[in-house]
N, CA, C and O of each residue as an XYZ file, in Angstrom:
308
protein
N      16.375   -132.112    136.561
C      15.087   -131.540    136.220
C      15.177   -130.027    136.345
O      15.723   -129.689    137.395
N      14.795   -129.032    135.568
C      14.263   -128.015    135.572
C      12.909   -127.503    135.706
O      11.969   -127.617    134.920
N      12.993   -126.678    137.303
C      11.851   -126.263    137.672
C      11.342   -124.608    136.798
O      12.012   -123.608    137.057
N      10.738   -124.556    136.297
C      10.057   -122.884    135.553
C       8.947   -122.533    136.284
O       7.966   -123.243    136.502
N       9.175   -121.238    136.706
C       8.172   -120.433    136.919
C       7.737   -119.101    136.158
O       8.327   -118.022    136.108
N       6.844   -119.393    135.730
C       6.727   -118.015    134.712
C       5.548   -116.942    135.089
O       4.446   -117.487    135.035
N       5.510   -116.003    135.337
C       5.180   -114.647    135.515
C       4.903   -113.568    134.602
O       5.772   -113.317    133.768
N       3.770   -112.839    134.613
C       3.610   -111.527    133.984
C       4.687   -110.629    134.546
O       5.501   -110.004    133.867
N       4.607   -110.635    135.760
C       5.742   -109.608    136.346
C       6.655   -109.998    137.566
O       6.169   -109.716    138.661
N       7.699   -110.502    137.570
C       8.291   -111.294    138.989
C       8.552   -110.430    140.212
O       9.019   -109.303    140.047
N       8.290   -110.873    141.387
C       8.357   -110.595    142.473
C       8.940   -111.401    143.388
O       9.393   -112.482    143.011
N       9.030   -110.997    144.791
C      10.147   -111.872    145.516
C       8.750   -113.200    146.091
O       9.213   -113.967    146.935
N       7.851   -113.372    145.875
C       6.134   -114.224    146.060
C       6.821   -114.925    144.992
O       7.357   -115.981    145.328
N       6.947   -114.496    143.521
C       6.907   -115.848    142.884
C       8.403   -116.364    143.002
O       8.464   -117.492    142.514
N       9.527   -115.965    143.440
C      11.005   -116.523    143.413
C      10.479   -117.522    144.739
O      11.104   -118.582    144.759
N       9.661   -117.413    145.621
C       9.245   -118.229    146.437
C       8.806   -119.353    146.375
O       9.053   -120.363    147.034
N       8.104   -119.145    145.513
C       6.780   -120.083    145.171
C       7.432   -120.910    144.625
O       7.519   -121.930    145.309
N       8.365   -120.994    142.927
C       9.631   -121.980    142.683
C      10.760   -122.210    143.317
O      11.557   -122.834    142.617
N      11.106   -121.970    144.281
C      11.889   -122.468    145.435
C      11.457   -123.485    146.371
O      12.234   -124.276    146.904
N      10.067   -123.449    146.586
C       9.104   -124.345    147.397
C       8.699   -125.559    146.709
O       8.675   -126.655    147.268
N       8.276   -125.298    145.095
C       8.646   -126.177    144.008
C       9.647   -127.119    144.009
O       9.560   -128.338    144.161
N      10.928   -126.186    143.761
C      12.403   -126.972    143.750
C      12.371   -127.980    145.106
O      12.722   -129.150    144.951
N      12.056   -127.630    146.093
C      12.259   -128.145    147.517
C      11.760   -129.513    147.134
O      12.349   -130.589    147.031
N      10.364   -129.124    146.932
C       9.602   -130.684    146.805
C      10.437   -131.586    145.818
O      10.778   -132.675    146.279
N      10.822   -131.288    144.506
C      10.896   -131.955    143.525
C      12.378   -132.392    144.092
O      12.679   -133.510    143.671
N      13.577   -131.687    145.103
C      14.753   -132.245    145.602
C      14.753   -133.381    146.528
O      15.728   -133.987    146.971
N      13.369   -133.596    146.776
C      12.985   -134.475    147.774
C      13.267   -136.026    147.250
O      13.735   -136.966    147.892
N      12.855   -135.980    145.961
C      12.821   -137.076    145.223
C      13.779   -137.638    144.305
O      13.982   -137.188    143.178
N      14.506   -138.876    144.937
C      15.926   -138.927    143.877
C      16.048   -138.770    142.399
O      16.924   -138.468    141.588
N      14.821   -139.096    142.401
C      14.491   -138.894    140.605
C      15.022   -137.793    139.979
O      15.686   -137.794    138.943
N      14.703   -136.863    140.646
C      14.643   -135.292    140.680
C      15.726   -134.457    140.471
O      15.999   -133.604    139.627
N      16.385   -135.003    141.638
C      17.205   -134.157    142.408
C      18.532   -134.115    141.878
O      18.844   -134.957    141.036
N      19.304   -133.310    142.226
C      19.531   -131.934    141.891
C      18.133   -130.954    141.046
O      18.554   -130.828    139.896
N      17.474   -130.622    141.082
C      16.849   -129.976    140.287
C      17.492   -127.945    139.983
O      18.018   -127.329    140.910
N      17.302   -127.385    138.769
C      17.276   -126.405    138.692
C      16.193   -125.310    138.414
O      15.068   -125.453    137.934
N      16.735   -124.348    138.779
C      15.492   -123.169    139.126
C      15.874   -122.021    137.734
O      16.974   -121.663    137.314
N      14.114   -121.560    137.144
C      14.341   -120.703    136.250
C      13.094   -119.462    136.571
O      11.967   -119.749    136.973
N      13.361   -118.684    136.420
C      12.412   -117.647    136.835
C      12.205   -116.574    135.542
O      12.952   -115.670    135.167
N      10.661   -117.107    134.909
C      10.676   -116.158    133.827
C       9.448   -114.986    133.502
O       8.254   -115.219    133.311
N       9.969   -113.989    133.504
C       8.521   -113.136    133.611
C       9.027   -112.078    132.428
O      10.196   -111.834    132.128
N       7.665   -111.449    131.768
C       8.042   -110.027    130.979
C       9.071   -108.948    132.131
O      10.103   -108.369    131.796
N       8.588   -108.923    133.168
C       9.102   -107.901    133.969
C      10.035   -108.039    135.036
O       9.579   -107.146    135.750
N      11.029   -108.504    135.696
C      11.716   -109.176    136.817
C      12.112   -108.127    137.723
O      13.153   -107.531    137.443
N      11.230   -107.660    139.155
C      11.350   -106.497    139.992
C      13.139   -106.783    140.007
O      13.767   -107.795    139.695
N      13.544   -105.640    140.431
C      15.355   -106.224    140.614
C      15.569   -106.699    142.011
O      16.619   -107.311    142.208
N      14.593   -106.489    143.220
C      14.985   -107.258    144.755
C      14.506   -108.384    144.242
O      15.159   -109.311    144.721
N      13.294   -108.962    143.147
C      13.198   -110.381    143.135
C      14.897   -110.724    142.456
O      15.768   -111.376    143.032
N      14.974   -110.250    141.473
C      16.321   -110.793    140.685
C      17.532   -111.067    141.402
O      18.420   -111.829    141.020
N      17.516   -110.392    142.479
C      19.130   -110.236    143.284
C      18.564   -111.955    144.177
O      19.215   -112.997    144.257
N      17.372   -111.699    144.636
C      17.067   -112.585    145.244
C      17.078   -114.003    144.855
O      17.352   -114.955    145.586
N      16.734   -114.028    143.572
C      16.737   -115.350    143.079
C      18.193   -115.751    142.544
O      18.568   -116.887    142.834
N      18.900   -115.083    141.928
C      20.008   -114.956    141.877
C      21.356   -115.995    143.063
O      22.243   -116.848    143.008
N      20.571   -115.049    144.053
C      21.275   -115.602    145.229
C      21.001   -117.133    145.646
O      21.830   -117.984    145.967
N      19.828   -117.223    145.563
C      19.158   -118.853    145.298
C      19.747   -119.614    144.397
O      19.694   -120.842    144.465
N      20.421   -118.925    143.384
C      21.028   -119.915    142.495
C      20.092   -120.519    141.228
O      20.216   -121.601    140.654
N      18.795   -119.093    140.915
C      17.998   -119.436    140.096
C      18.306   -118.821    138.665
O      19.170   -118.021    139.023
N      18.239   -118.702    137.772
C      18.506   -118.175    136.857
C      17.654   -117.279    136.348
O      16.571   -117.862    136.397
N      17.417   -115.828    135.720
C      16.519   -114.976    135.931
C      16.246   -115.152    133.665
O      17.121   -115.562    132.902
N      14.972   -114.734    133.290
C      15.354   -114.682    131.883
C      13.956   -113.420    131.878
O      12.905   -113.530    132.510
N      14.243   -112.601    131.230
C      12.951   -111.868    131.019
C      12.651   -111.757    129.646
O      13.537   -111.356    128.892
N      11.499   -112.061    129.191
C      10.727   -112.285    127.820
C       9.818   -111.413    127.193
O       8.763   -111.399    127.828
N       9.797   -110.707    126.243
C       8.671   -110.074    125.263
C       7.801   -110.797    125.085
O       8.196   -111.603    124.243
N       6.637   -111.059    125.421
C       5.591   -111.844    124.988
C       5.236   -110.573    123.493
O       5.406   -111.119    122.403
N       4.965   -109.644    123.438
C       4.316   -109.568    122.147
C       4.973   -109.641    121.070
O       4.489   -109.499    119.947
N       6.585   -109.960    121.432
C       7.455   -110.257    120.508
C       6.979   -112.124    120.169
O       6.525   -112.713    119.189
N       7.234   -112.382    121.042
C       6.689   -114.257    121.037
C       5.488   -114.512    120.242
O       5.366   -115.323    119.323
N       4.322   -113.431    120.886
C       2.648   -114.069    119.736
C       3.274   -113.434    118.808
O       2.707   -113.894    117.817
N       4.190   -112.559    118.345
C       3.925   -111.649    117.230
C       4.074   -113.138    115.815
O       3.569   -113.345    114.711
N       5.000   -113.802    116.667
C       6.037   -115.043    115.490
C       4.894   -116.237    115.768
O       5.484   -117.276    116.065
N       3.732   -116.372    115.765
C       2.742   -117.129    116.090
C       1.666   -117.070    115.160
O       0.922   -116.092    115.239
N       1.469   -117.845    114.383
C       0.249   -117.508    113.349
C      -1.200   -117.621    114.004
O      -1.704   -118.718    114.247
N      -1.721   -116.625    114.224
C      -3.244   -116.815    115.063
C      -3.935   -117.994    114.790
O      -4.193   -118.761    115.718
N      -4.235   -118.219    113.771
C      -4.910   -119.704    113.888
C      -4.093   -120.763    114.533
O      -4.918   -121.642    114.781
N      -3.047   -121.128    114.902
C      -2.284   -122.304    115.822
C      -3.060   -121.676    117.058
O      -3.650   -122.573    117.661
N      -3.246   -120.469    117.610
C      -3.563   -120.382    118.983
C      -5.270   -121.458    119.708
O      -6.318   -121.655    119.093
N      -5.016   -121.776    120.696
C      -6.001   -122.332    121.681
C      -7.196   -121.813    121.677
O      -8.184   -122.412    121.250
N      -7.211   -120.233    122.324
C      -7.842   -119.208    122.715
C      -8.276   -118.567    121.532
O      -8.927   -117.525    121.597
């Protein structure tokens, strides 16, 4: 299983927060092994080293590149 956490801007709070995630979801054989992804427009670099070290994988994303390829009427909002 792959755990995602996604973020406007990552910090070493949210590399936490999916680590605490991962924990639970390793609990469960179903689960387990699970992997960690940490995705935000912005990734501070002490979160990155940090998650890193966790063994999470870091990806940082353009969102206005993403809605740009989005035809407004598909949106929710």
């Amino acid at each position: 299983a792959v755990v995602v956490e996604v973020k406007r801007v990552g910090d070493i709070a949210g590399v936490d927060q999916l680590l605490r995630y991962q924990e639970r979801l390793d609990r469960d054989p179903q689960f387990a092994p699970t992997v960690g992804m940490f995705v935000a427009q912005l990734i501070k670099p002490q979160a990155k080293v940090y998650a890193e070290s966790k063994g999470v994988a870091c990806v940082e994303i353009d969102l206005d590149l993403l809605r740009g390829s989005v035809d407004p009427d598909l949106k929710l909002f």
